[in-house]
PDB file of N, H, CA, C and O in Angstrom:
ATOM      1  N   UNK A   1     -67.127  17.214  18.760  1.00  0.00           N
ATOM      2  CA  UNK A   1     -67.787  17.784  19.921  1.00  0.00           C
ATOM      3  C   UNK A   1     -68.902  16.841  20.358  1.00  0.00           C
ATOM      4  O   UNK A   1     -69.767  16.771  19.484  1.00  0.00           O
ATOM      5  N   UNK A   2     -69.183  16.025  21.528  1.00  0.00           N
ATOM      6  H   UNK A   2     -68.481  16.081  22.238  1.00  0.00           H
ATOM      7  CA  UNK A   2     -69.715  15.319  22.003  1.00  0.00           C
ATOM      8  C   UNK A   2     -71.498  16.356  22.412  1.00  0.00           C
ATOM      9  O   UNK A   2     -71.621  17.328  23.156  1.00  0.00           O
ATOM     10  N   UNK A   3     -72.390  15.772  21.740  1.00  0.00           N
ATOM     11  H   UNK A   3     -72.290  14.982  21.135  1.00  0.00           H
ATOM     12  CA  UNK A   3     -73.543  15.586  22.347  1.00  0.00           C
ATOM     13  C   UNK A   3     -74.083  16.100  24.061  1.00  0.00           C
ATOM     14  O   UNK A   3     -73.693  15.659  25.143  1.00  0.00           O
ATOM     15  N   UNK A   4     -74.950  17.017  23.810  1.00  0.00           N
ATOM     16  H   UNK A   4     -75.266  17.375  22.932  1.00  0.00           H
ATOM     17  CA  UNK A   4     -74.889  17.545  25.511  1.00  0.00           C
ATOM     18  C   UNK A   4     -76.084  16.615  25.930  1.00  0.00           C
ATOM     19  O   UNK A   4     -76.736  16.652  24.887  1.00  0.00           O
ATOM     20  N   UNK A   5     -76.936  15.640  26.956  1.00  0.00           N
ATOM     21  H   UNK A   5     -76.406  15.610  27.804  1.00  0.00           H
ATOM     22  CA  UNK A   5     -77.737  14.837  27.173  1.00  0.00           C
ATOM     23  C   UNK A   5     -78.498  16.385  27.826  1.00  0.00           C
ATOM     24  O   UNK A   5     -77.881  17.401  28.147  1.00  0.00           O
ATOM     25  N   UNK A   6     -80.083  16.151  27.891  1.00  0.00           N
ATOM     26  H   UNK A   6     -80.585  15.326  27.631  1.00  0.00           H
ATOM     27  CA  UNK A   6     -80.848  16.752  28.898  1.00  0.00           C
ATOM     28  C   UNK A   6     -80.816  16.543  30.054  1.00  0.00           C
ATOM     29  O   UNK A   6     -80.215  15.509  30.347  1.00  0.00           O
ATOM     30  N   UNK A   7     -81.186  17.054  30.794  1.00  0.00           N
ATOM     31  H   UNK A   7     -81.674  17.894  30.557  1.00  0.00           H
ATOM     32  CA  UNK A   7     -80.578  16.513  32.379  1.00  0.00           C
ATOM     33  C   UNK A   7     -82.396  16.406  33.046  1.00  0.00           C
ATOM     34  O   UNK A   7     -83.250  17.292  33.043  1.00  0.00           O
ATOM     35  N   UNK A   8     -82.462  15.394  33.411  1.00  0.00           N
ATOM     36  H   UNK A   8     -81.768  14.674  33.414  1.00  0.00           H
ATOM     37  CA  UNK A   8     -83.915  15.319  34.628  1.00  0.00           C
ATOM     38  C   UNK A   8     -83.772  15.697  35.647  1.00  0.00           C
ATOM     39  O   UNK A   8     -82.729  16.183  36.085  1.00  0.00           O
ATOM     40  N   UNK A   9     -84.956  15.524  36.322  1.00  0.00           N
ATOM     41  H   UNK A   9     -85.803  15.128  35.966  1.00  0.00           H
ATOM     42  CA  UNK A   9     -85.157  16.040  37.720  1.00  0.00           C
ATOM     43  C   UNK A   9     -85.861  14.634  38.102  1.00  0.00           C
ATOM     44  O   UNK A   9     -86.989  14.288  37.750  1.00  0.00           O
ATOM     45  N   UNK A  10     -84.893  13.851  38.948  1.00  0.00           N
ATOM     46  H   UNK A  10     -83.977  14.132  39.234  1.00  0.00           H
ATOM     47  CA  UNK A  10     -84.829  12.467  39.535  1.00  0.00           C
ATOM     48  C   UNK A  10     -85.651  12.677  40.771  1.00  0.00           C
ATOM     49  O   UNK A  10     -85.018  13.416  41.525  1.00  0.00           O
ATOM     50  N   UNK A  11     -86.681  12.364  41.229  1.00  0.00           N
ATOM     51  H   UNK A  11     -87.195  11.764  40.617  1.00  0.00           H
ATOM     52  CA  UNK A  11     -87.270  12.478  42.943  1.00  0.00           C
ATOM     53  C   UNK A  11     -87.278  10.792  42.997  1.00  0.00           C
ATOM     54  O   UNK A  11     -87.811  10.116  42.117  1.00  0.00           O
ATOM     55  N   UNK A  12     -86.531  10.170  44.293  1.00  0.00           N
ATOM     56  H   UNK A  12     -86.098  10.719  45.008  1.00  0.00           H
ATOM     57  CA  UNK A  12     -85.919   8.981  44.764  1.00  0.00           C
ATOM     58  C   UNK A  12     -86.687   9.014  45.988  1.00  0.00           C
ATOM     59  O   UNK A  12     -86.373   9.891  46.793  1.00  0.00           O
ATOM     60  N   UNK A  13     -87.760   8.124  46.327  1.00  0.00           N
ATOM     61  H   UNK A  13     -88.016   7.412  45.674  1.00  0.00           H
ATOM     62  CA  UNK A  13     -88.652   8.071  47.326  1.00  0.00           C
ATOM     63  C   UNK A  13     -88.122   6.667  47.794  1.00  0.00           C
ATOM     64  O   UNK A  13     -88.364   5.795  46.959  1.00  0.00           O
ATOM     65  N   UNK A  14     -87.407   6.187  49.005  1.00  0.00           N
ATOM     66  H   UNK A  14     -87.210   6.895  49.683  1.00  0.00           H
ATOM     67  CA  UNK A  14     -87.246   4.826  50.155  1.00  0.00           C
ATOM     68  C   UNK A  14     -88.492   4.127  49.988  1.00  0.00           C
ATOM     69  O   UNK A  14     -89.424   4.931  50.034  1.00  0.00           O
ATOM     70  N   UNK A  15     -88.879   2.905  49.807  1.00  0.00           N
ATOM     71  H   UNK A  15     -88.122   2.253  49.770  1.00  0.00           H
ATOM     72  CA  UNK A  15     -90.059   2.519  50.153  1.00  0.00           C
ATOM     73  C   UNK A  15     -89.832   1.964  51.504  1.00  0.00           C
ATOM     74  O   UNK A  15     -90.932   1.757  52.017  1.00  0.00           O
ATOM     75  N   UNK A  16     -88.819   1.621  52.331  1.00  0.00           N
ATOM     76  H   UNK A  16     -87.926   1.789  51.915  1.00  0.00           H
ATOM     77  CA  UNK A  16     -88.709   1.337  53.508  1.00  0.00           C
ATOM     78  C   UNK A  16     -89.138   1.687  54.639  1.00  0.00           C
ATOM     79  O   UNK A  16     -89.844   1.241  55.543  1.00  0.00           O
ATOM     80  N   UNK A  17     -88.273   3.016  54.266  1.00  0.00           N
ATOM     81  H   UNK A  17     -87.699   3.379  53.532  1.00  0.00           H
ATOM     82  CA  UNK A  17     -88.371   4.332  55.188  1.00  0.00           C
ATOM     83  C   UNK A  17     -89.020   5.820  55.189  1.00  0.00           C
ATOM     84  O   UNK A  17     -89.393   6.490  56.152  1.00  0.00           O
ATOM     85  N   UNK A  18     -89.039   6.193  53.500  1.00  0.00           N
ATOM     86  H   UNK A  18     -88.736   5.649  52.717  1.00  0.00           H
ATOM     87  CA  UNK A  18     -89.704   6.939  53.311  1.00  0.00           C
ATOM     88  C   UNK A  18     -89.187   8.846  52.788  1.00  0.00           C
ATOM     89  O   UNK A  18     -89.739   9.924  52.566  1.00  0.00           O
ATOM     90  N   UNK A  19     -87.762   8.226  52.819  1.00  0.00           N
ATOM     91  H   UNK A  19     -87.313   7.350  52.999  1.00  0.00           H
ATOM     92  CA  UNK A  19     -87.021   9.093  53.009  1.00  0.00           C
ATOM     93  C   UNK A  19     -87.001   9.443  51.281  1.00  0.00           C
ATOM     94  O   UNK A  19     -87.201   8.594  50.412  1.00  0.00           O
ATOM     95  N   UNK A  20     -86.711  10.892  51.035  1.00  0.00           N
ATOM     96  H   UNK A  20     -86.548  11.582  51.741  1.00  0.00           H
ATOM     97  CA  UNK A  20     -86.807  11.391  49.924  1.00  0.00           C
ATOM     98  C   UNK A  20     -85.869  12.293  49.364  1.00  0.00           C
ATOM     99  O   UNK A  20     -85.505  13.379  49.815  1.00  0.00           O
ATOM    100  N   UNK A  21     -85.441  11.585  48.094  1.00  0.00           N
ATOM    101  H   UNK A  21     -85.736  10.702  47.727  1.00  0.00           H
ATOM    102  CA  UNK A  21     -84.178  12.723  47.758  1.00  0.00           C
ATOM    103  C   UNK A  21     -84.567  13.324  46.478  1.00  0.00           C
ATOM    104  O   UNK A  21     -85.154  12.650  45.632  1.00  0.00           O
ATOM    105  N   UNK A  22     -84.224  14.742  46.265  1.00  0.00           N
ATOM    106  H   UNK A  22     -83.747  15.290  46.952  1.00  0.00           H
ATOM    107  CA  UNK A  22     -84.356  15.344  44.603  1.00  0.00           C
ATOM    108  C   UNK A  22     -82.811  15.917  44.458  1.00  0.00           C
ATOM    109  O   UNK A  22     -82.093  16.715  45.059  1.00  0.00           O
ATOM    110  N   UNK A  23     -82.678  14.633  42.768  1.00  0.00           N
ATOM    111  H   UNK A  23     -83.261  13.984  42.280  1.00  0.00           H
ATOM    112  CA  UNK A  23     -81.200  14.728  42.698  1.00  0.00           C
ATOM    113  C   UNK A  23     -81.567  15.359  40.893  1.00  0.00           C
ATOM    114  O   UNK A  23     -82.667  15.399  40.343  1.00  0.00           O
ATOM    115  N   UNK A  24     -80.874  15.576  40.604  1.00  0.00           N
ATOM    116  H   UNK A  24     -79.980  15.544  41.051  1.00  0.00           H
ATOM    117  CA  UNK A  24     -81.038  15.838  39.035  1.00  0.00           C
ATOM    118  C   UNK A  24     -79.862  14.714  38.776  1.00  0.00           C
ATOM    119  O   UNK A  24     -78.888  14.430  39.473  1.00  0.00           O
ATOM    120  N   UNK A  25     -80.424  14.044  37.195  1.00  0.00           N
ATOM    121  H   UNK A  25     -81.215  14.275  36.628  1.00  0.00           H
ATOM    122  CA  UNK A  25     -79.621  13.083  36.391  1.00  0.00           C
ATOM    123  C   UNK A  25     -79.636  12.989  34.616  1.00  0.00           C
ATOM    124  O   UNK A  25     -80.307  13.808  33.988  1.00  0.00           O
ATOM    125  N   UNK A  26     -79.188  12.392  34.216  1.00  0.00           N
ATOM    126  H   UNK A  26     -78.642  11.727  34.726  1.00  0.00           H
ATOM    127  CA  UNK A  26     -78.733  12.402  32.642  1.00  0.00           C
ATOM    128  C   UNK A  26     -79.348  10.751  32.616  1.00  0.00           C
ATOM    129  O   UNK A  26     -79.278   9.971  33.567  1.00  0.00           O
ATOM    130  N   UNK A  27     -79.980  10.450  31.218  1.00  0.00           N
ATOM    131  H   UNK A  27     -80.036  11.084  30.446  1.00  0.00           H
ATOM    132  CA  UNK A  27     -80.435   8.900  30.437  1.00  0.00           C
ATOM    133  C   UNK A  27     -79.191   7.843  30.446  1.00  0.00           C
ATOM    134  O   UNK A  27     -78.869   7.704  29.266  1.00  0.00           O
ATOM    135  N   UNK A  28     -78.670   7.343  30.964  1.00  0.00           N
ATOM    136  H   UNK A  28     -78.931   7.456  31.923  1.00  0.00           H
ATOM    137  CA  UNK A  28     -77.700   6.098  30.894  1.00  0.00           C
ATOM    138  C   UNK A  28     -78.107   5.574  29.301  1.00  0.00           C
ATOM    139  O   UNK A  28     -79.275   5.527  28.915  1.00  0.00           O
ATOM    140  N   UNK A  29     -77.233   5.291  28.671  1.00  0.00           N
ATOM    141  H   UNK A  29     -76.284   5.329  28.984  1.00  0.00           H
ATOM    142  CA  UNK A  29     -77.511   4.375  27.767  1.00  0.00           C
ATOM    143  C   UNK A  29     -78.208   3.436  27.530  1.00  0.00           C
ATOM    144  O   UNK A  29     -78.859   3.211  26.510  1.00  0.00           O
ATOM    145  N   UNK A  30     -78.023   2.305  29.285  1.00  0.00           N
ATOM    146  H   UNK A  30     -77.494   2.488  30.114  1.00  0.00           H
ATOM    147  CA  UNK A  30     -78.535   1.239  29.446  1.00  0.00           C
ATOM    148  C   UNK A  30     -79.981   1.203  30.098  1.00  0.00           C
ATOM    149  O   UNK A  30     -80.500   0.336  30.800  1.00  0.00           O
ATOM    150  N   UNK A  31     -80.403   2.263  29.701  1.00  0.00           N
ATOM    151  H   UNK A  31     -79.981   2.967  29.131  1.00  0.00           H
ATOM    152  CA  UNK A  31     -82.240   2.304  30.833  1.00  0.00           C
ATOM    153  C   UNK A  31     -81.492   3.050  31.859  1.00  0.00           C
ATOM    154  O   UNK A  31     -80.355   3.028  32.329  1.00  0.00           O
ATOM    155  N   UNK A  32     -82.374   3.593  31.992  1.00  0.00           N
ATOM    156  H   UNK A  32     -83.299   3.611  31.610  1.00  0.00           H
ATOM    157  CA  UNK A  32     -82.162   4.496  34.066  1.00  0.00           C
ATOM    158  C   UNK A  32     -81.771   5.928  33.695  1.00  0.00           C
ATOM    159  O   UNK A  32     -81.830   6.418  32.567  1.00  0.00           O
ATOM    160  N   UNK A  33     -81.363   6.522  34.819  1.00  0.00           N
ATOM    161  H   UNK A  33     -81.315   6.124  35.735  1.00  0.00           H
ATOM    162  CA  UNK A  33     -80.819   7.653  35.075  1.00  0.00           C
ATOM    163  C   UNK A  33     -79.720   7.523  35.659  1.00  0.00           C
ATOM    164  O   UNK A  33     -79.408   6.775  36.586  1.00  0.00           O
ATOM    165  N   UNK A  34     -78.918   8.545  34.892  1.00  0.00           N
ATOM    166  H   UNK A  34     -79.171   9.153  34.139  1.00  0.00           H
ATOM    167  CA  UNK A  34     -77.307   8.658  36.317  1.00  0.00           C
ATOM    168  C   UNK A  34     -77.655   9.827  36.652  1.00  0.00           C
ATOM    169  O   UNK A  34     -77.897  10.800  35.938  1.00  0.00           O
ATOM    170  N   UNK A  35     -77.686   9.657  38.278  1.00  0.00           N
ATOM    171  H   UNK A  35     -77.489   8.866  38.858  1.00  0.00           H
ATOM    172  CA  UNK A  35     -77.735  10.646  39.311  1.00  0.00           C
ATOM    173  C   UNK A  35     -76.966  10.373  40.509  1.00  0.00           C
ATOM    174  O   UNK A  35     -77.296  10.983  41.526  1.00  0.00           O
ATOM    175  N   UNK A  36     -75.877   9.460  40.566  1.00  0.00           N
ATOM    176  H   UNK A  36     -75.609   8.965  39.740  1.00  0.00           H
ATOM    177  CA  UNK A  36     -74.806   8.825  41.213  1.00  0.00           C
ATOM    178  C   UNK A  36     -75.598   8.538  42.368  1.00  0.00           C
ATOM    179  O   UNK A  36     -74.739   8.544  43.250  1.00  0.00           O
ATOM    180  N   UNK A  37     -76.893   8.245  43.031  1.00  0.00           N
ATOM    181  H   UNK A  37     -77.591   8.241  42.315  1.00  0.00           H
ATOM    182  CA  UNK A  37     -77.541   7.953  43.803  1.00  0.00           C
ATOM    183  C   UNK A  37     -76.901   6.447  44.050  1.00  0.00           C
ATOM    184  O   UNK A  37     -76.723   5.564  43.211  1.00  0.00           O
ATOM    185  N   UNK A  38     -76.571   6.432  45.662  1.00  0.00           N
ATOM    186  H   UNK A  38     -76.715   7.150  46.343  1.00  0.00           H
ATOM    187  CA  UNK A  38     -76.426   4.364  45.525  1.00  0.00           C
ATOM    188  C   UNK A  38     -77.329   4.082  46.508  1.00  0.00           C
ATOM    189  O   UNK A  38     -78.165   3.273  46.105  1.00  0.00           O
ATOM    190  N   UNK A  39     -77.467   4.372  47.456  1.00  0.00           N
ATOM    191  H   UNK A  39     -76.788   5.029  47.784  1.00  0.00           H
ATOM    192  CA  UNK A  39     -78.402   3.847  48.841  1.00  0.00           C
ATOM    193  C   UNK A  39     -79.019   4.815  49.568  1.00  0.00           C
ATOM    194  O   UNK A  39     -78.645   5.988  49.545  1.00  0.00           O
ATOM    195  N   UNK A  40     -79.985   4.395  50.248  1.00  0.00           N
ATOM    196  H   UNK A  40     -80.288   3.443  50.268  1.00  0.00           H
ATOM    197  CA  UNK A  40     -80.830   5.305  51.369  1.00  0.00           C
ATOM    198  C   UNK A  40     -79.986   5.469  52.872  1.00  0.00           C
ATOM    199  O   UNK A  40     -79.376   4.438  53.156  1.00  0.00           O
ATOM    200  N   UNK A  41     -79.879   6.323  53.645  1.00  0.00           N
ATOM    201  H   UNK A  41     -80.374   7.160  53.414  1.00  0.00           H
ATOM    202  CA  UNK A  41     -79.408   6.475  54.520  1.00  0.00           C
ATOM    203  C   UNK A  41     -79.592   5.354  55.508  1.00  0.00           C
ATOM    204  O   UNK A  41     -78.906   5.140  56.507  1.00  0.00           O
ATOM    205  N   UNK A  42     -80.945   4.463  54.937  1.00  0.00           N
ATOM    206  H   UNK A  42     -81.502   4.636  54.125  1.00  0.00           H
ATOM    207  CA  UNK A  42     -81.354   3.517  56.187  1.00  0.00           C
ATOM    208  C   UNK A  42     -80.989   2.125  55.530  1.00  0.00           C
ATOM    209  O   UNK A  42     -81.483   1.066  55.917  1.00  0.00           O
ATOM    210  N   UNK A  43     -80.011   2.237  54.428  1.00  0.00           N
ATOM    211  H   UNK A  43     -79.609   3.097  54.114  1.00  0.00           H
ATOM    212  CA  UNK A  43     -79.495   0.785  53.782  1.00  0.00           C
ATOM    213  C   UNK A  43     -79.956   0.096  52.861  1.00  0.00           C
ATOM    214  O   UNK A  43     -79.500  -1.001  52.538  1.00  0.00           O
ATOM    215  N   UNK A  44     -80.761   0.569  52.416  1.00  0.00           N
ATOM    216  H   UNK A  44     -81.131   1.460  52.678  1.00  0.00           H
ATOM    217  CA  UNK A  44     -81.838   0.253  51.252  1.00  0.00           C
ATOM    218  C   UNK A  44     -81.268   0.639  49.799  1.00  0.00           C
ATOM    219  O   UNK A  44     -80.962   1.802  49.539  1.00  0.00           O
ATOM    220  N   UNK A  45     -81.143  -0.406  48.868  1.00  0.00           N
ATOM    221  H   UNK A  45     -81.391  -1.351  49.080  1.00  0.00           H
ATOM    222  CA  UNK A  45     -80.257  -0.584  47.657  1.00  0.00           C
ATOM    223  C   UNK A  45     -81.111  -0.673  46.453  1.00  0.00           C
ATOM    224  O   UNK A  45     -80.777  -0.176  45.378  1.00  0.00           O
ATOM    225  N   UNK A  46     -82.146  -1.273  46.633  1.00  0.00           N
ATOM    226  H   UNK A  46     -82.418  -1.677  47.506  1.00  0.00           H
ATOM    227  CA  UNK A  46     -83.367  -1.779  45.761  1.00  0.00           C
ATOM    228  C   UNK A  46     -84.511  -1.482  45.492  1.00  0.00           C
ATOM    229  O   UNK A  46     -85.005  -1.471  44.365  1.00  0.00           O
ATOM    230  N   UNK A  47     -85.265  -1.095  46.954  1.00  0.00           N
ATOM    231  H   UNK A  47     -84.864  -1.104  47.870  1.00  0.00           H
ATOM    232  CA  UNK A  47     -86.305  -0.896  46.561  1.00  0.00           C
ATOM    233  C   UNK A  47     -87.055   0.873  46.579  1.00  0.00           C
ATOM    234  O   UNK A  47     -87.270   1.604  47.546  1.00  0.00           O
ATOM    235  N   UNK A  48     -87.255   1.064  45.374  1.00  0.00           N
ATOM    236  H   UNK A  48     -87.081   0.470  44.589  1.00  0.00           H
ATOM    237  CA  UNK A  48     -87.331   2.942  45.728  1.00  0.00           C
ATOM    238  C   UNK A  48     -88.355   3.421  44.715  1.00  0.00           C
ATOM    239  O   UNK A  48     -88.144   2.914  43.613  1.00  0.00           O
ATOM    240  N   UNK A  49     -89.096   4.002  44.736  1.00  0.00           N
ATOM    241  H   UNK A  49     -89.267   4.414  45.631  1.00  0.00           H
ATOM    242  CA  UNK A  49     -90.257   4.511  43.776  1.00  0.00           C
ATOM    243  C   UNK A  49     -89.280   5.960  43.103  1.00  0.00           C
ATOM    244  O   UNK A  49     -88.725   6.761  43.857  1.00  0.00           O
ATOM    245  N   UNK A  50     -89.226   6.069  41.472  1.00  0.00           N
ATOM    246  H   UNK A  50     -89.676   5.419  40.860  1.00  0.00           H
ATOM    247  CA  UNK A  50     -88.622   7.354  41.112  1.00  0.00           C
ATOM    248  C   UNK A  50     -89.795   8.036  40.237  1.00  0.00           C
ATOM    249  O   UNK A  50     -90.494   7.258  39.588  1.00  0.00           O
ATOM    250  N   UNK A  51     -90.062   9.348  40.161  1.00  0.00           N
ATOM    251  H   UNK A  51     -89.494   9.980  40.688  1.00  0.00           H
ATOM    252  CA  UNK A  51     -90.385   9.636  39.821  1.00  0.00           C
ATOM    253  C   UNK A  51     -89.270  11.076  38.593  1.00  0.00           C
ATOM    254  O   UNK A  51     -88.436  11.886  38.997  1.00  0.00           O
ATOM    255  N   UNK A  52     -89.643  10.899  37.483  1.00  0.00           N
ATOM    256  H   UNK A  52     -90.320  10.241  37.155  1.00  0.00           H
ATOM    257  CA  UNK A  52     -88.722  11.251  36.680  1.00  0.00           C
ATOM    258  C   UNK A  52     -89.794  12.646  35.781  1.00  0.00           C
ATOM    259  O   UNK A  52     -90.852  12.474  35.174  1.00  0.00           O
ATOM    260  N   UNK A  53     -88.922  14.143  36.037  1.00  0.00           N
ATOM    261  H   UNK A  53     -88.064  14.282  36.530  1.00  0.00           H
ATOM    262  CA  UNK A  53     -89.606  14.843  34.513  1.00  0.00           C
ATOM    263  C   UNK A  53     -88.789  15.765  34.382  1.00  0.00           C
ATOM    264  O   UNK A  53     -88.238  16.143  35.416  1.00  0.00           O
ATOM    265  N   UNK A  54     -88.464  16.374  33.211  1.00  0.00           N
ATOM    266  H   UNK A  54     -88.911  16.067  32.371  1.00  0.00           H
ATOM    267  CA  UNK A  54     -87.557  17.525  32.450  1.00  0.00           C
ATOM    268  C   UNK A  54     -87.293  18.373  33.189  1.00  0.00           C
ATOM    269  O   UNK A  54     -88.308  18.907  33.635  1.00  0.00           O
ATOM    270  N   UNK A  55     -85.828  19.025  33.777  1.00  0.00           N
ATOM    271  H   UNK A  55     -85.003  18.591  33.414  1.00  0.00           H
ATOM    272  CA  UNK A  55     -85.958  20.425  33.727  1.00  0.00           C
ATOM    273  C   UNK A  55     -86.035  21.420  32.817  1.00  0.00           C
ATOM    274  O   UNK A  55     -86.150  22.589  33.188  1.00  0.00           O
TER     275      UNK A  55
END
């Protein structure tokens, strides 16, 4: 039986644009969060302030 991960509460702030998403995500193995997040609506891939805490 596989391990259940905690799940966060991901807030994904654009530094571009400004635009703000609250996604919930799980610890990647490799550093980060998976929250299948890829881009900002305004094309922005890179640069994003997250703010990360428990539900």
């Amino acid at each position: 039986m596989s391990e259940i991960k905690q799940r966060y509460k991901v807030i994904i702030r654009c530094q571009q644009c400004g635009e703000k998403y609250i996604l919930r995500g799980r610890p990647k193995e490799t550093g980060g969060y998976d929250t299948g997040f890829k881009r900002c609506v305004c094309g922005n891939e890179a640069q994003f302030d997250m703010d990360v805490s428990p539900e």
